[in-house]
C-alpha positions as CSV (number, residue, x, y, z in Angstrom):
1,X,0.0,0.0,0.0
2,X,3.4,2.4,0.2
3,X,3.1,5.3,-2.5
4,X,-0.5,5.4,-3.8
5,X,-0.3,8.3,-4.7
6,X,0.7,8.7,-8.3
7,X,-0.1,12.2,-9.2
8,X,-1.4,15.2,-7.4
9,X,-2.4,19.2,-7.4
10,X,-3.6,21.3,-4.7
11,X,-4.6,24.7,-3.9
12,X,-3.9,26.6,-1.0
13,X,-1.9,25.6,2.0
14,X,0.3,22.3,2.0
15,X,-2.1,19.5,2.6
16,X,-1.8,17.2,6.3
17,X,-0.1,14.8,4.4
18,X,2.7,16.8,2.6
19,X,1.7,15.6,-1.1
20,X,1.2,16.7,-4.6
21,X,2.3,19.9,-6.6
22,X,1.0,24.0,-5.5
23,X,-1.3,25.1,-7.6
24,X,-3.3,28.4,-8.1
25,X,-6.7,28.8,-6.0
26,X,-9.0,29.9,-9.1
27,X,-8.2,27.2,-11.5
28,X,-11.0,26.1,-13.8
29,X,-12.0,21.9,-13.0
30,X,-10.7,21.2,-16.1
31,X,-7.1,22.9,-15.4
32,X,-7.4,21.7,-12.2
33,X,-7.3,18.1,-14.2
34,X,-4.6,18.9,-16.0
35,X,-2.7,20.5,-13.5
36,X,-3.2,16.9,-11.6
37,X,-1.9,15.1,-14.2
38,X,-5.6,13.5,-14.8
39,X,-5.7,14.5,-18.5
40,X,-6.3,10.9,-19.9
41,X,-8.9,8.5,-20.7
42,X,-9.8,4.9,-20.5
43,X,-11.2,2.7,-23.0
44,X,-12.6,-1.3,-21.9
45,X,-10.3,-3.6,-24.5
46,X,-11.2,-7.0,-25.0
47,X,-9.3,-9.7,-22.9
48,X,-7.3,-12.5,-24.9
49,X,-6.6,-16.1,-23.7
50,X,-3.5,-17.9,-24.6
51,X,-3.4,-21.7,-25.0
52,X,-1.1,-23.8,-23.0
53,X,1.5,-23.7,-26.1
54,X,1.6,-19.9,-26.2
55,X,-0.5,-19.3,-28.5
56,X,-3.4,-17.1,-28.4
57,X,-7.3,-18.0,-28.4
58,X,-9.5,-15.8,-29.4
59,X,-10.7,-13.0,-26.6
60,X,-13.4,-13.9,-24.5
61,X,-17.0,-12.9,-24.0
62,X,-17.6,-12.2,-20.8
63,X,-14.5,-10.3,-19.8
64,X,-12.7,-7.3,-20.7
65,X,-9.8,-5.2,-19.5
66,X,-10.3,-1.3,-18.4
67,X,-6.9,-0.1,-19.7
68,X,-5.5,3.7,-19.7
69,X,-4.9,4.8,-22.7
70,X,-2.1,7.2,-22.2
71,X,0.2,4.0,-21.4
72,X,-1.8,1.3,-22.2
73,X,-1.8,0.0,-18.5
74,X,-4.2,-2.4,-17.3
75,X,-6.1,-0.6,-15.1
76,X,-8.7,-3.4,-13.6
77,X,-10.4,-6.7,-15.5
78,X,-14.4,-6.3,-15.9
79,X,-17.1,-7.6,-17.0
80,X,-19.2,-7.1,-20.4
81,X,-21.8,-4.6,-19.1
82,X,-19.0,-2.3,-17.4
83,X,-19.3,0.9,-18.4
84,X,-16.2,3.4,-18.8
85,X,-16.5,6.7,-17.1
86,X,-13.8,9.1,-18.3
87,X,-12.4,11.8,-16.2
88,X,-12.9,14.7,-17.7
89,X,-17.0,13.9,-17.3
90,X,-16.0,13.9,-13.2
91,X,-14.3,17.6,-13.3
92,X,-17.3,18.4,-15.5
93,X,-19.8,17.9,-12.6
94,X,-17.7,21.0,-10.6
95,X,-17.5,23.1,-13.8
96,X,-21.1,25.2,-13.4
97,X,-20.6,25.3,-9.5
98,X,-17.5,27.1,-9.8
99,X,-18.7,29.1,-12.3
100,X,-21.6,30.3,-10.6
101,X,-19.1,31.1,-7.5
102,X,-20.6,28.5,-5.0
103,X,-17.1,26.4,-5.3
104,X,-13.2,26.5,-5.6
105,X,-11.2,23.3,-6.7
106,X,-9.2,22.6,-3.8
107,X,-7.2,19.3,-4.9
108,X,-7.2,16.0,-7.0
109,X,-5.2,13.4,-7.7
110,X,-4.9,9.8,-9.0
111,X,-4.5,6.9,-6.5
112,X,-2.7,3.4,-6.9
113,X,-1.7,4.1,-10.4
114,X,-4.8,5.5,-11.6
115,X,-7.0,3.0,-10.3
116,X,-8.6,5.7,-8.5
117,X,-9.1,9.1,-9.1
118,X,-10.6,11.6,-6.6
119,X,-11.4,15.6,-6.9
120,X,-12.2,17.4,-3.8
121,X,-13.7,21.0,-4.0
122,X,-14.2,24.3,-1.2
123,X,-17.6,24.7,-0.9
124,X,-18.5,28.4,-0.2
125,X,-20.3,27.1,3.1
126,X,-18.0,27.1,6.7
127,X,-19.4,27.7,10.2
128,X,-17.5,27.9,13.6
129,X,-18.0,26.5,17.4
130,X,-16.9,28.6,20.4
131,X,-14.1,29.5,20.8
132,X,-13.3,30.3,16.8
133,X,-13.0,26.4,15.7
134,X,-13.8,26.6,12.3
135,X,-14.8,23.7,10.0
136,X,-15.6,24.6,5.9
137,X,-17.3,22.0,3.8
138,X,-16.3,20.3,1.0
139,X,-17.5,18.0,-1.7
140,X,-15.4,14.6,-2.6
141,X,-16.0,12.5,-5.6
142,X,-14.1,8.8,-5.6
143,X,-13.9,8.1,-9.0
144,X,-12.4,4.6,-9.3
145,X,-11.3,2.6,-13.0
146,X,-11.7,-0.6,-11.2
147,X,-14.5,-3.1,-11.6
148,X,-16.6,-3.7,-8.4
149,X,-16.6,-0.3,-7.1
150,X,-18.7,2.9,-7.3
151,X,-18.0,6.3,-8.3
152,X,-19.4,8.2,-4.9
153,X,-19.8,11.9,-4.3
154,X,-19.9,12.9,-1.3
155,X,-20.0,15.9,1.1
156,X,-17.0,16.0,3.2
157,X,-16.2,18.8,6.4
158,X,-12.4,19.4,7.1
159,X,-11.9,20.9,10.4
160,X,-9.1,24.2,9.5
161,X,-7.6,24.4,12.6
162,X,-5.7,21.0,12.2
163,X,-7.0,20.0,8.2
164,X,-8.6,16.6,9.6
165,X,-11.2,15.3,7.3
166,X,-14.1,14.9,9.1
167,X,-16.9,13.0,8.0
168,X,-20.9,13.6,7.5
169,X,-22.0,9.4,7.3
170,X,-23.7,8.7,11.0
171,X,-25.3,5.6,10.7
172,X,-28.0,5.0,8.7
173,X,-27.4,8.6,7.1
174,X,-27.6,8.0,3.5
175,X,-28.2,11.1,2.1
176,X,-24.6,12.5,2.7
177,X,-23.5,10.5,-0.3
178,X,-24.4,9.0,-3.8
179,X,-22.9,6.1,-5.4
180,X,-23.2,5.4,-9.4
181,X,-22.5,1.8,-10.3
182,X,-20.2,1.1,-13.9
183,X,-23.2,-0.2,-15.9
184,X,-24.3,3.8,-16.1
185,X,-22.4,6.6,-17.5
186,X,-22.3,10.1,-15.5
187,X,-23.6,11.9,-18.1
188,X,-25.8,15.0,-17.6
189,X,-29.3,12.7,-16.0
190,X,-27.2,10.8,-13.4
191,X,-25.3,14.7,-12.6
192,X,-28.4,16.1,-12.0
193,X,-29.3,12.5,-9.4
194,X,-26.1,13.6,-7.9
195,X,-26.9,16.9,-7.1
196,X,-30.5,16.4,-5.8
197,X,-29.5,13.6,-3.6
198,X,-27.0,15.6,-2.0
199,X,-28.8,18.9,-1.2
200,X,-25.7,20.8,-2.6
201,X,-27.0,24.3,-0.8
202,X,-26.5,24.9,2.9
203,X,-28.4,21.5,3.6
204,X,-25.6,19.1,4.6
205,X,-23.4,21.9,5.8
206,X,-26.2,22.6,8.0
207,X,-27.0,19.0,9.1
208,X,-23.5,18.2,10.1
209,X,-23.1,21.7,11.7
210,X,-26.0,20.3,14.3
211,X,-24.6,17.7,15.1
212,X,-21.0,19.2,15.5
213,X,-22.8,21.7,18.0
214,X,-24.4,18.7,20.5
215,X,-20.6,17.3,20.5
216,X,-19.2,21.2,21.6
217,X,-21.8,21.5,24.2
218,X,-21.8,18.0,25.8
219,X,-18.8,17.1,28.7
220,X,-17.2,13.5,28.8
221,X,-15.8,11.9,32.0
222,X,-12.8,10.6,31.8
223,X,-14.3,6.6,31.7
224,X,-16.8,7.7,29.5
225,X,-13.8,8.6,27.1
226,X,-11.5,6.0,28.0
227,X,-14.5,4.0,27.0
228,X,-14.9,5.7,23.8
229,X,-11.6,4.6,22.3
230,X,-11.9,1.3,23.7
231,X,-15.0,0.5,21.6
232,X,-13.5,1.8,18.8
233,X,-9.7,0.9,18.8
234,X,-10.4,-2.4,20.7
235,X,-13.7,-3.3,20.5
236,X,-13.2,-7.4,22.0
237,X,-11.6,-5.9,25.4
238,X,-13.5,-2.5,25.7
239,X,-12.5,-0.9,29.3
240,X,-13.0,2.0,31.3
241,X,-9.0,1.8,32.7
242,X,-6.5,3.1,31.1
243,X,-3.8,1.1,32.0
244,X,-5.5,-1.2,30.0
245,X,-5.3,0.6,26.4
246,X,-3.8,-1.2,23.7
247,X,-1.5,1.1,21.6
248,X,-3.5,2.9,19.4
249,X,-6.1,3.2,22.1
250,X,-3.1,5.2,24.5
251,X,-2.0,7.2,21.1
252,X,-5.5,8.4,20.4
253,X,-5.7,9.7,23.9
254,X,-2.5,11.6,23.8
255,X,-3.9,13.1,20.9
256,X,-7.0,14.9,23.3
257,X,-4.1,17.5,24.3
258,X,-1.8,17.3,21.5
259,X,-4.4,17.8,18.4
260,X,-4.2,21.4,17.2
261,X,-6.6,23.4,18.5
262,X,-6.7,21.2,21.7
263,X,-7.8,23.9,23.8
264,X,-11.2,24.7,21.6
265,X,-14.6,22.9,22.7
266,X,-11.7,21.3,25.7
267,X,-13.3,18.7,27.6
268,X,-16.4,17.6,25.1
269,X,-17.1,15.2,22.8
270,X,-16.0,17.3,19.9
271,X,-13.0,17.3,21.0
272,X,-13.2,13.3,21.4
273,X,-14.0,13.1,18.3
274,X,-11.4,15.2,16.9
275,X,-9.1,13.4,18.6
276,X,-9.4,10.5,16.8
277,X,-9.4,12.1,13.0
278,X,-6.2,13.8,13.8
279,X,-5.2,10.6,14.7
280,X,-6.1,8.8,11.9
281,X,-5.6,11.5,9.3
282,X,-1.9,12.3,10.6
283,X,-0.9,9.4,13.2
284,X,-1.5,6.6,11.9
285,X,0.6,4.5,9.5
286,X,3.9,5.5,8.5
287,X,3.5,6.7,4.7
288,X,1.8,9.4,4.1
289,X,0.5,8.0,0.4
290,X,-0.8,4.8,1.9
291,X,-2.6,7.2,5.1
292,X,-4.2,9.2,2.1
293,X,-5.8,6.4,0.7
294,X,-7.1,4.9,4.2
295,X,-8.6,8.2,5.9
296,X,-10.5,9.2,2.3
297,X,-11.8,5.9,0.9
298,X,-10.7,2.8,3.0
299,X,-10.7,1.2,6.8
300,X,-9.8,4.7,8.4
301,X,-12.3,6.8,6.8
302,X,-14.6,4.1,8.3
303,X,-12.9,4.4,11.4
304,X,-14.3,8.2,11.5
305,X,-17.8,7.6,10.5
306,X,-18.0,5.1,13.4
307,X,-16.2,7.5,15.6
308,X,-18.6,10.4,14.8
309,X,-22.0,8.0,15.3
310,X,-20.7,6.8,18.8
311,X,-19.7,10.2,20.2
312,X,-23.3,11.5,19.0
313,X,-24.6,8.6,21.0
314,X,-22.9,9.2,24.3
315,X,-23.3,12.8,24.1
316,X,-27.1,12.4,23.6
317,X,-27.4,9.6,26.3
């Protein structure tokens, strides 16, 4: 999992995790592609069989290869109803946002050498708790050229004060996001799905900005807490003791006082919770390309989603 990243561009300040190439803050989607080194397509080629002797059969019927046509690297197999999306059609769903002003391409970049793409984007929404901790939203799409998996946009808050990337899923919530299996293309129909299933205005910023306020305004104890991470960091030996932490459980709670911004909401479950996304988006692992991958689309970004839905439970208990 070392180095997934392949390519990246951002805008702005230098990202938690130290990657990618400074780039301008008003650049169009499409030169934010570029920029990204995104500017290449995919095409789904027909996969050939070779007989035992080395020679080779004629290509088969059910599967195919997505392949990047750049390089000609084999992206992912698939199956005959996959359908390639490209892309340039992904940046397109930002273009008449930032035109109209309501967004900014913050980054992109290309994951696992190419095998998925992602473009995240400032949404013109932010709000802040006492004390000045500020958290601005954002809008994520995964776009991955692998068979088996969803392109997902999703709405995405990134607390400034330390740049962890929070996360709007509590359970059950499943209007934060919106999947699009490869047997459609993400043309203009499924963009406009996308947008009304998300509630691109103020809605999500709104939603989330609710919930962060119960977490600010709601004391732990310290079992309570100790509690907390035990359920989520070693969920067979959960304890209120903690001389009985497991690693990660004691480096989470160091993180209560060492997180940026440890001093704002001090003492609630907002800061709990922040706790462990620093954690995750800037502790754990030890390459930053791999800890990319994890905090956005894989076991870590679960990790926070399961984090936020069990502080909002002991804080409303």
């Amino acid at each position: 999992m070392s180095h997934e990243v392949e390519t990246m561009a951002y805008a702005g300040q230098t990202p938690w995790h130290g990657l990618g190439v400074s780039v301008s803050d008003d650049l169009t989607p499409n030169e934010m592609m570029v920029a990204a080194g995104l500017d290449w397509s995919v095409s789904k080629r027909p996969l050939y069989v070779p007989t035992l002797d080395g020679d080779v059969m004629s290509s088969t019927k059910d599967f195919f290869a997505i392949v990047r046509d750049s390089d000609d690297k084999i992206l992912s197999p698939c199956g005959s109803r996959y359908l390639p999306t490209q892309n340039s059609q992904v940046f397109e769903f930002f273009d008449k946002f930032v035109k109209a002003g309501s967004m900014t391409m913050s980054t992109a970049g290309s994951l696992n050498d190419g095998r998925q793409v992602w473009a995240l984007a400032d949404i013109a929404s932010d709000f802040a708790l006492p004390g000045g901790d500020h958290v601005k939203g954002h809008l994520l799409i995964s776009h991955p050229h692998t068979w088996g998996k969803s392109l997902t946009v999703m709405f995405t808050p990134i607390r400034v004060v330390c740049n962890n990337t929070l996360t709007m899923a509590l359970s059950g919530d499943t209007d934060s996001r919106f999947r699009m299996s490869h047997v459609q293309t993400f043309n203009p129909d499924i963009q406009a799905k996308a947008e009304q299933a998300l509630g691109l205005a103020s809605a999500q910023m709104n939603k989330f900005e609710a919930a962060a306020r119960v977490l600010a305004g709601v004391s732990y104890d310290e079992k309570q807490l100790n509690q907390y991470f035990s359920r989520l960091f070693q969920p067979n030996s959960i304890t209120e003791d903690i001389t009985e932490f497991n690693k990660v459980s004691r480096q989470v709670h160091q993180c209560i006082h060492e997180q940026p911004g440890a001093n704002l909401s001090e003492g609630t479950w907002w800061s709990a919770l922040n706790a462990v996304t620093y954690y995750v988006d800037h502790k754990a692992g030890r390459d930053r390309s791999s800890s990319l991958a994890s905090a956005w689309f894989g076991p870590r970004a679960n990790t926070k989603r399961n984090a936020l839905t069990l502080a909002m439970e002991y804080a409303e208990a």
